[in-house]
N, C-alpha and C positions, 0 to 999 in steps of 0.2 A: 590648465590641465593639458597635457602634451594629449594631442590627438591622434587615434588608433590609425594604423595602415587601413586597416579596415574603413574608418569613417573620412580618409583622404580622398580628394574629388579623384575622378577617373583624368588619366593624363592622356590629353588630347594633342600632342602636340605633332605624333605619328600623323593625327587626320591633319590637322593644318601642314603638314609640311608635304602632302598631298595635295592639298585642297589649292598651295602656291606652285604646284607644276601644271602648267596650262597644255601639257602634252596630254593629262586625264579628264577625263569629262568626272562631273565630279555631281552633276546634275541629278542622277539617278540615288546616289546616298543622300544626297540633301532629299531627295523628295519622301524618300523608305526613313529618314528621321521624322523629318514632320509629321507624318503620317502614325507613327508610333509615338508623338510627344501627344498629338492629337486624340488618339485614339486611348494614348491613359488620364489624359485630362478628368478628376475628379468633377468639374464643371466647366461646363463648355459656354461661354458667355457670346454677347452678341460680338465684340469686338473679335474677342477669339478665333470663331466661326469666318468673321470677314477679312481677316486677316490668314487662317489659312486654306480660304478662298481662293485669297491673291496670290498666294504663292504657290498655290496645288495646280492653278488654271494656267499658271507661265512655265510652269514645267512637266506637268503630262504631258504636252504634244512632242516634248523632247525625248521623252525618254524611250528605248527597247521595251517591246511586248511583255518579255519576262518581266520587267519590272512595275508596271502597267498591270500587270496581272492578280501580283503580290499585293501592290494598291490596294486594287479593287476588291479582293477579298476583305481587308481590315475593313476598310473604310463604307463599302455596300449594307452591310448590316446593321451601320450607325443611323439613329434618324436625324442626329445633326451634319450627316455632312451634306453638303452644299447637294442643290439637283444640277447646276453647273458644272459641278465637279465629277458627279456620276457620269451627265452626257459625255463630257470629253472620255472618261474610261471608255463608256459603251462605245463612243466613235473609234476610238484605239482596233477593236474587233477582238476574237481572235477570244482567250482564257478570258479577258479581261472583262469584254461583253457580256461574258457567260455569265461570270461571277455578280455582274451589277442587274442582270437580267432575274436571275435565281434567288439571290439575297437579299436585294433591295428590300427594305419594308413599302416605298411610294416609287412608284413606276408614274412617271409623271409622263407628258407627251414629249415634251422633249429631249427627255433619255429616252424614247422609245423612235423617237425619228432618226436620234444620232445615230439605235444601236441596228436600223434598219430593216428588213423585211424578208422573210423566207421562209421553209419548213423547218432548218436547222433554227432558227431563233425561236418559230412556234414549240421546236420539242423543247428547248431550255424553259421558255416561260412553261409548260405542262409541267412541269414538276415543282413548281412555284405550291405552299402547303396554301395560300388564301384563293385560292380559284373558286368562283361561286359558279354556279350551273350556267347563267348568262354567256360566259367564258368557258366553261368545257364546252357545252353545245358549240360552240363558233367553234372553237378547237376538233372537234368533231368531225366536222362540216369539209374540214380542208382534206379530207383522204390520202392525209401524208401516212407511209408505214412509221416514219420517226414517231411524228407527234402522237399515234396509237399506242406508240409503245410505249411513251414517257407518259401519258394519261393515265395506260393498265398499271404501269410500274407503281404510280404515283399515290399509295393510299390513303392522303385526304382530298384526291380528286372528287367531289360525288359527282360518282357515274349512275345514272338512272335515266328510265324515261328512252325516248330517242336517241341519244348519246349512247347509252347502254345500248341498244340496239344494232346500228351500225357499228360499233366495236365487235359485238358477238359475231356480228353478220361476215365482217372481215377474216376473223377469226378461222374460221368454218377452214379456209385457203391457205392460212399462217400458225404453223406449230408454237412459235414463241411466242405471239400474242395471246393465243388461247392458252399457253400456262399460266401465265401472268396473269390473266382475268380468274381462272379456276384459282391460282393461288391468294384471290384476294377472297378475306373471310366477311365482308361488309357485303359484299353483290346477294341480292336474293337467288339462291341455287335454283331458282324454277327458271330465273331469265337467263340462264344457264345451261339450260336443256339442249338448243344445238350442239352445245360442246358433248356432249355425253359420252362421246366416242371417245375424246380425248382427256377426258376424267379419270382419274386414280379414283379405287373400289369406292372408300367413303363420300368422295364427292358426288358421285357416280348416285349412290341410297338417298343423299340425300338430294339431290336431283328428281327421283323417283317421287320422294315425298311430296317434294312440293308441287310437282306435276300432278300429281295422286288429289293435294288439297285443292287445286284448280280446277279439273276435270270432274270433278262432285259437283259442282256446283253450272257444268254446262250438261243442256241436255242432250241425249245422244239417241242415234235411231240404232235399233238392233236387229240388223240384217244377219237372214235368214243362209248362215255360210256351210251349210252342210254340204249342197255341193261344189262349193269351195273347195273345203278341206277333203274331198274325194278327188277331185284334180290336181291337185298339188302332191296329197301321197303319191297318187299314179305318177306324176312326173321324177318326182325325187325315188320312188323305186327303180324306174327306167333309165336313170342318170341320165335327165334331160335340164340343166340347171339353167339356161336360158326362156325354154318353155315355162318352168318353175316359178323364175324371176316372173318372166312376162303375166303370169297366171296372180302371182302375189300381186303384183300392183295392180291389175283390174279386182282384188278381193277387195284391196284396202281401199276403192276410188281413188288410187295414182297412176291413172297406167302411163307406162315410159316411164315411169321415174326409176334411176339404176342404185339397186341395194347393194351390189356386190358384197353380199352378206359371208361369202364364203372364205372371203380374203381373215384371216389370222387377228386382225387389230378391227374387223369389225365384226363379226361372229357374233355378240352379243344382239347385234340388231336383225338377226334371222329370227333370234326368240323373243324379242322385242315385235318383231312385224307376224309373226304365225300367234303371238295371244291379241295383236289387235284384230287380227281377220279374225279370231274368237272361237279357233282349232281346237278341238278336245287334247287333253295332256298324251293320248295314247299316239296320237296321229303325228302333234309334237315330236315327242320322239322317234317315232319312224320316220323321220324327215333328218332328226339327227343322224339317225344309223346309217342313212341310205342316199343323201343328196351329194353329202361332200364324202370321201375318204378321210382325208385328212381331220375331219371331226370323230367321223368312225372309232378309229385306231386311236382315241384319244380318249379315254374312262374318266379322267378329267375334266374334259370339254366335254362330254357328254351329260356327265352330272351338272357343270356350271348353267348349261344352257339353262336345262331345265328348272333348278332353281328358279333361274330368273325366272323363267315362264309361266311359274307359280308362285312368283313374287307380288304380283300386281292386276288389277282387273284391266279387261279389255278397255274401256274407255283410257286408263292411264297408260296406255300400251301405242293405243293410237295418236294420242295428243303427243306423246314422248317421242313417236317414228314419223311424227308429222315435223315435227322440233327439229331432229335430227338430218331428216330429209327436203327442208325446206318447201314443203308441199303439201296443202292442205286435200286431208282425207274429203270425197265426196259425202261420206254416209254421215258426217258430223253436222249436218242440220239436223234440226230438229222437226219430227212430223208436225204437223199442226194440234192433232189431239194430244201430245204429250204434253206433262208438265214443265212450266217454266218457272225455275226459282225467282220471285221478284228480284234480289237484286242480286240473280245471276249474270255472264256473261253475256250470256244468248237475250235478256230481257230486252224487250221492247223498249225504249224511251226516247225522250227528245231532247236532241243532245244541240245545244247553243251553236250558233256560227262558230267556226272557226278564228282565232283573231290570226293579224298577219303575222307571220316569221319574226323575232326578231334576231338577230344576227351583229351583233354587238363589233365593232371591227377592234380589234386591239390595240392599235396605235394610237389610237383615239380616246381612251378612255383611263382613267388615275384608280390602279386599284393599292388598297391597303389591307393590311394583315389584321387580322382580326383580336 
């Protein structure tokens, strides 16, 4: 049977009449074939693998980045190809690294010596989907803003614990980090509470809650602020908003801590810190009317405040303005004769030595995908 144009081999004879001009390098398409004969291999046998071992390791160091790049992406995500062959990629640097660093399923040590050491190779590994807590915590640890950001980005990073912590902490400084983190839905919202300023409304409630479920459960002392909240009207009647401030942090036990509650993107944390000092709603409000203008003249912001400030009880008001402010309220001991939930926060117990740090170093260690 005469056979179809269709099922006629492809004619090669353009590439060999290439491949005999010794004016082209011709090293870079031989490598981008193999790599694609390879890479459709139905089964990849041992000879197979060590033969295009042999020929992948004599001509990676020949070839241009771009092409070295292209590689690395087919070939990184395979688990038969060679870890010889990955280090010469990762040695390459540059796309190529990235790609064997990111996709690889086995990070062996020596692709990771090839692909060498820094904060730009710690952000690429951070966004690796097998990262177990041993490896974010070390990742954590280095205080690059990259590697924060490719953690927050990253959501099967689990962030929790200490790692969690020092991200929020950073955060507090950094607009893009703190989206990033509020935009991930896995972070429990109470370890979240720093950000609160930088929360959209919904994240924002549910922040509140879970501050609200935490705060039950610590016991609180309930200082006597009546004349408190007689100094503070006085002040915000007289348009004295530095007296004000200074008066609010000796109410809440922070003094010197700066609210600048007045400023526009933080307003919410005036009526945040006047129901932790534990102000009647009446006073509240005369403090909206009469401290700032610009909340004055605003019928808008004058209802939002308030709401909040009859959103939540004074315990969740202060644990939330302590979050916010990175400053623990004085009055949040507990007296002695008050109740202590047994296994609340505040509980007495006897908590085991500490073990040492471990701090896992990355170059060091073969992790695989799960």
């Amino acid at each position: 049977m005469a056979r179809s144009a269709a099922d006629a081999p492809p004619d090669l004879s353009g590439l060999l009449d290439l491949a005999r001009d010794r004016r082209l390098d011709m090293k870079p398409v031989l490598l981008r074939v193999q790599t694609d004969l390879f890479r459709a291999a139905p089964v990849r046998d041992v000879s197979t693998i060590k033969a295009f071992e042999a020929l992948a390791c004599g001509l990676i160091p020949t070839v241009d980045g771009a092409t070295a790049e292209i590689v690395a992406q087919k070939l990184a995500p395979l688990s038969d190809t060679p870890q010889s062959v990955l280090a010469l990629l990762a040695a390459h640097g540059g796309g190529a690294r990235d790609a064997v660093l990111a996709m690889s399923p086995v990070l062996s040590t020596p692709v990771l010596d090839a692909a060498g050491n820094g904060p730009e190779l710690d952000a690429v590994i951070a966004l690796r989907h097998d990262l177990g807590r041993a490896v974010v915590e070390d990742l954590s640890l280095r205080d690059e803003p990259d590697v924060d950001l490719a953690l927050a980005r990253n959501a099967t990073a689990p962030l929790a614990g200490a790692a969690l912590e020092r991200l929020v902490e950073r955060a507090r400084r950094r607009s893009e980090l703190a989206a990033l983190l509020l935009a991930r839905d896995d972070l429990p919202a109470v370890d979240l509470a720093p950000l609160y300023l930088q929360a959209d409304r919904m994240r924002r409630a549910a922040i509140r809650d879970g501050v609200a479920a935490r705060a039950a459960l610590r016991p609180q002392a309930r200082a006597g602020m009546r004349a408190a909240g007689a100094a503070l009207t006085a002040f915000a009647g007289r348009g004295e908003p530095e007296r004000f401030e200074a008066a609010l942090g000796e109410a809440l036990g922070m003094p010197g801590v700066s609210f600048r509650a007045t400023e526009p993107e933080r307003r919410d944390l005036l009526a945040l810190a006047l129901r932790a000092a534990d102000l009647a709603e009446e006073e509240a409000v005369f403090i909206f009317l009469r401290l700032d203008p610009s909340i004055a003249r605003s019928v808008e912001a004058v209802f939002g405040l308030t709401e909040l400030f009859r959103a939540m009880d004074a315990a969740t008001a202060r644990d939330l303005v302590a979050s916010i402010l990175g400053s623990e309220p004085g009055m949040r001991k507990a007296a002695p004769e008050q109740h202590r939930p047994a296994h609340g926060p505040a509980s007495p117990r006897i908590r085991p030595a500490a073990a040492p740090a471990l701090r896992p170093t990355l170059p060091e260690r073969t992790r695989k995908t799960r």
